[in-house]
C-alpha positions in Angstrom: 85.4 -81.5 -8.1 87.8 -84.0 -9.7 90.7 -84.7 -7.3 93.9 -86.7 -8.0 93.8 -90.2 -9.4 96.5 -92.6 -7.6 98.4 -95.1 -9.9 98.2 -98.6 -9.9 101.1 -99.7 -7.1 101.8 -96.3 -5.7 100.4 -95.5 -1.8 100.6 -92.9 0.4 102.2 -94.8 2.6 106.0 -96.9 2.7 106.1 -99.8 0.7 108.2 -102.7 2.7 108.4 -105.1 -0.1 106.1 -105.1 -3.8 105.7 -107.6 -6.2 104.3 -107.7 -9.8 102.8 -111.3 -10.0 100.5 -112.3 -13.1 97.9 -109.8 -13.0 98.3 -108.3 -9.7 100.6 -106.1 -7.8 100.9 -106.8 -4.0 102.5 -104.8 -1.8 102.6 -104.7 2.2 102.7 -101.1 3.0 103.1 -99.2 6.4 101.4 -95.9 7.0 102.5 -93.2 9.7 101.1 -92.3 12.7 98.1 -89.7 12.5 98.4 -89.4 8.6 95.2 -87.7 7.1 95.7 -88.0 3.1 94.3 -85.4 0.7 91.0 -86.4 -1.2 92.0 -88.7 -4.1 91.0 -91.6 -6.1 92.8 -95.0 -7.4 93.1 -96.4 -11.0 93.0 -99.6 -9.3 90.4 -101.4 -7.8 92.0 -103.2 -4.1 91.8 -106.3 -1.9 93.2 -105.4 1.6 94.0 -107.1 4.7 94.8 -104.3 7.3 97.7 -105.9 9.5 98.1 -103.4 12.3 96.5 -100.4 13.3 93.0 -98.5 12.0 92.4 -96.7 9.2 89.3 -94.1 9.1 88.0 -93.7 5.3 85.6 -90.5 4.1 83.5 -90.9 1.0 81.0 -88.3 -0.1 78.2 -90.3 1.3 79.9 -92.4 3.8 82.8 -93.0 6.8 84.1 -96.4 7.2 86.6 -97.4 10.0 88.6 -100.9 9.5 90.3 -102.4 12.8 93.0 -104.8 12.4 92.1 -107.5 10.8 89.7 -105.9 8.6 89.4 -107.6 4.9 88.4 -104.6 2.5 87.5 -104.3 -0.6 88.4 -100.4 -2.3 86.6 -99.7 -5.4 88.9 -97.9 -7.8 87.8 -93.7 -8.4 85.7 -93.3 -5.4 87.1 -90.4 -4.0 87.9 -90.4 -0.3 90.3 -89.2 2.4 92.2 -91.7 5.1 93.0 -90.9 8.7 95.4 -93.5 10.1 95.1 -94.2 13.7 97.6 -92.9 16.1 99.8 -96.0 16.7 100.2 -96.1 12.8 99.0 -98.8 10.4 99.8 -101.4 7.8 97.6 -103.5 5.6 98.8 -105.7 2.5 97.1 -104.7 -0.6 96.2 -106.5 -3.9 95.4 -104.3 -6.9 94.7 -106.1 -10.1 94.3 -105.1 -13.4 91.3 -103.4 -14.5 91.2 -105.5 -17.8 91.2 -109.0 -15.5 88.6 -107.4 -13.0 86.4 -107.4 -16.0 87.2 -110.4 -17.9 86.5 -112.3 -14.2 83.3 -110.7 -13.7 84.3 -108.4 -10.4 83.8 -105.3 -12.7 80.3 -105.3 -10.6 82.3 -104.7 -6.8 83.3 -100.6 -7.9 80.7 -99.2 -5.5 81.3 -95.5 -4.3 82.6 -97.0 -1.1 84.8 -99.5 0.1 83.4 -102.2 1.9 84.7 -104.9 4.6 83.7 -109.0 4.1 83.9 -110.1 7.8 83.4 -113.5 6.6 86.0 -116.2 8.0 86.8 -117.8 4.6 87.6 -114.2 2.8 90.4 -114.1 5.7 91.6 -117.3 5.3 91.8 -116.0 1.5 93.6 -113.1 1.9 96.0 -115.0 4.8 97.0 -117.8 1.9 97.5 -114.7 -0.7 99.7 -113.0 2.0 101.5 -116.2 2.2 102.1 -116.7 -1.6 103.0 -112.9 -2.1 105.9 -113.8 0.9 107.1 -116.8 -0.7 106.3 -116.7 -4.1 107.5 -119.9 -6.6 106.6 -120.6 -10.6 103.2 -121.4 -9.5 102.8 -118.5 -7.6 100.8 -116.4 -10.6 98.6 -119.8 -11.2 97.7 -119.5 -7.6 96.8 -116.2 -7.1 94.2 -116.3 -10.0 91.8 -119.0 -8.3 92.8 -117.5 -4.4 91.9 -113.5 -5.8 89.1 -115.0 -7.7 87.8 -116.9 -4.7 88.0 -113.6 -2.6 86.2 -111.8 -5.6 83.3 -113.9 -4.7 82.7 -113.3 -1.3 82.4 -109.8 -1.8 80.2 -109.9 -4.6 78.2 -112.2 -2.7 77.4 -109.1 0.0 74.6 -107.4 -1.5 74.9 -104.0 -0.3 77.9 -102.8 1.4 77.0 -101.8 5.1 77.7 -97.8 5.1 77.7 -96.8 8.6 77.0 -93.2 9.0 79.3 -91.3 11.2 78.6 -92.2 15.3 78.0 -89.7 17.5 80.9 -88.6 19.5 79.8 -90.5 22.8 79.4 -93.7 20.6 83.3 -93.1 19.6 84.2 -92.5 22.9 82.9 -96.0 24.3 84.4 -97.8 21.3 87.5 -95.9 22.4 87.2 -97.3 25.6 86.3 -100.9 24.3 89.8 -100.8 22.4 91.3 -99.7 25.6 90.2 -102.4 27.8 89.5 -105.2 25.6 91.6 -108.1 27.7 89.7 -107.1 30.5 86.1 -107.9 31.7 84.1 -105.1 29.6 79.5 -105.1 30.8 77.6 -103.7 28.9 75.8 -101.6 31.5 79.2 -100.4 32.9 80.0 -98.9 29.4 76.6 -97.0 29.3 77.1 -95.9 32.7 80.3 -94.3 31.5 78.6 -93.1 28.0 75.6 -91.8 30.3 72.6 -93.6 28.5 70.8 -96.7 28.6 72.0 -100.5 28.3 70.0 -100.8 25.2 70.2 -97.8 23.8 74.3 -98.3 24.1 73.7 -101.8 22.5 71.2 -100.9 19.5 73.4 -97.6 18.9 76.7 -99.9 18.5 75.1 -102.4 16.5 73.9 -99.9 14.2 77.2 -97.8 13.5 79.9 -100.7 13.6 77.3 -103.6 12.4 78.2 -105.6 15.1 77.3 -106.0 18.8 79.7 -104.7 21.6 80.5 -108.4 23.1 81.1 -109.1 19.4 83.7 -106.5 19.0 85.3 -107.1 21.9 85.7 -110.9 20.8 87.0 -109.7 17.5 89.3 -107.3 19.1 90.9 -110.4 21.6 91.4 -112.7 18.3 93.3 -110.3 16.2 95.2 -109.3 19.3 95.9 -113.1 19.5 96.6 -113.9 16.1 100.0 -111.4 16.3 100.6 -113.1 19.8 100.4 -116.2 18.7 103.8 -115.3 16.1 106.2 -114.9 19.1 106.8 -118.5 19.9 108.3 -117.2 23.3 104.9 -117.1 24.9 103.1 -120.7 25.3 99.7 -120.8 24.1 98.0 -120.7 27.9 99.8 -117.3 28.9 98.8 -115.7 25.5 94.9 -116.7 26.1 95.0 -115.6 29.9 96.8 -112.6 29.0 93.6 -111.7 26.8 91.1 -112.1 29.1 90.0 -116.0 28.3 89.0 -118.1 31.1 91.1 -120.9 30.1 93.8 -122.5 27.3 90.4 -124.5 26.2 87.5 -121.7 25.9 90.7 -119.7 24.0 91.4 -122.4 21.4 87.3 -123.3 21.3 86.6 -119.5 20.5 89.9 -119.3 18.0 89.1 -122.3 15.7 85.3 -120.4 15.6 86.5 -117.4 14.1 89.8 -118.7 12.3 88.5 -121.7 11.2 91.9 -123.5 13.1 93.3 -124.0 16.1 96.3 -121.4 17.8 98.6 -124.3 17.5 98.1 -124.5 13.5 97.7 -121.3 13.3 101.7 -120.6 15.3 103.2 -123.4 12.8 101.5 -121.7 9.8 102.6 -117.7 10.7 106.2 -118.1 12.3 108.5 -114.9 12.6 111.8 -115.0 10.9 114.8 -114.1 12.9 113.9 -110.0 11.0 110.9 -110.1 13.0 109.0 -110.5 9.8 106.3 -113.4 8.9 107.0 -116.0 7.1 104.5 -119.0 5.6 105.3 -122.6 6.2 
């Protein structure tokens, strides 16, 4: 059954700003609490950075969850259906044209799923985008070609996107809990306890539905948590890492620069909040 195609720049969600620039139109969009969209497809292919919140995607062979921070890659004309997460979400989205997806030789990333490249550079990618799209000058359509091209690349380079099936509903239940206590000391064995299985069995069954290992998620959790902590200048950089469950100002900046590829300090002077509340790039 065909459902309803989506046009180029239109979401289901509210658009705060948009922006035709060159071949792409880039819009950071907010979507409401508990929202469950109607099967439907996209004329556009996407790049994503979810900013805030989860969103839960169905395909017809697949269910993918992206976390904040997530960068994503949405074929266009899979059909799917979203559930946003309860506190609501928000992701900044890059659609470009079909015709430059194919001259650039990204035509091959339309899979029947969308996928997530939890590579540190395609981050830093999408960050810089994020940045031009907020600040855009004469060189701004220049830019994005090499930056969108560059991010083009590290999802071809993945050779099969990593479909998890969908977890049982104990395996949601600890993740659940993980999201719920991850600035405090999470074990592995008290999280199984809780689930009612084995240690290893709760570590092989994670690894296998999220594609990554619970200490893992947890660590990824505490960084994105600390990325939108690090934009409210009022909070020095030592009660922001103690806040998240980091021993110290030093094991917080050693684990930071690891996954951000910079230091909190660089990263504060490159994402400072206007006086709106909203971002804004150096």
């Amino acid at each position: 059954m065909n459902h309803p195609s989506v046009s180029r720049g239109w979401h289901f969600g509210t658009s705060k700003r948009v922006s035709q620039l060159g071949h792409f139109i880039l819009s950071e969009t907010h979507f409401p609490a508990n929202l469950r969209t109607p099967w439907h497809g996209h004329e556009a292919a996407a790049f994503s950075l979810v900013l805030s919140g989860r969103n839960r995607q169905r395909y017809r062979q697949a269910e993918v969850t992206f976390e904040p921070g997530a960068t994503v890659f949405r074929p266009s004309a899979a059909e799917h259906t979203d559930q946003i997460s309860p506190e609501g979400s928000a992701s900044f989205i890059i659609e470009p044209e079909r015709a430059w997806l194919t001259e650039s030789g990204l035509a091959q990333l339309n899979r029947d799923a969308a996928v997530n490249q939890s590579g540190i550079r395609a981050r830093w990618l999408l960050e810089h985008i994020y940045a031009e799209f907020r600040s855009p000058d004469c060189v701004t359509p220049l830019a994005l070609e090499g930056l969108v091209l560059a991010l083009g690349a590290e999802f071809a380079r993945i050779a099969e996107p990593h479909l998890a099936r969908q977890a049982p509903a104990w395996l949601e239940r600890t993740r659940e809990a993980v999201n719920a206590g991850f600035t405090e000391r999470v074990t592995l064995a008290d999280l199984a306890a809780e689930a009612g299985v084995h240690p290893v069995h709760l570590a092989t069954a994670f690894r296998a539905a999220f594609g990554t290992s619970v200490g893992e998620y947890v660590r990824a959790r505490r960084i994105e948590a600390a990325r939108l902590a690090l934009m409210d200048r009022s909070r020095s950089i030592n009660e922001i890492a103690l806040s998240l469950g980091f021993s110290s100002q030093s094991h917080f900046t050693r684990v930071f620069r690891q996954h951000a590829g910079t230091t909190p300090l660089a990263y504060r002077r490159l994402h400072r909040l206007r006086p709106d509340g909203n971002v804004m790039g150096t």
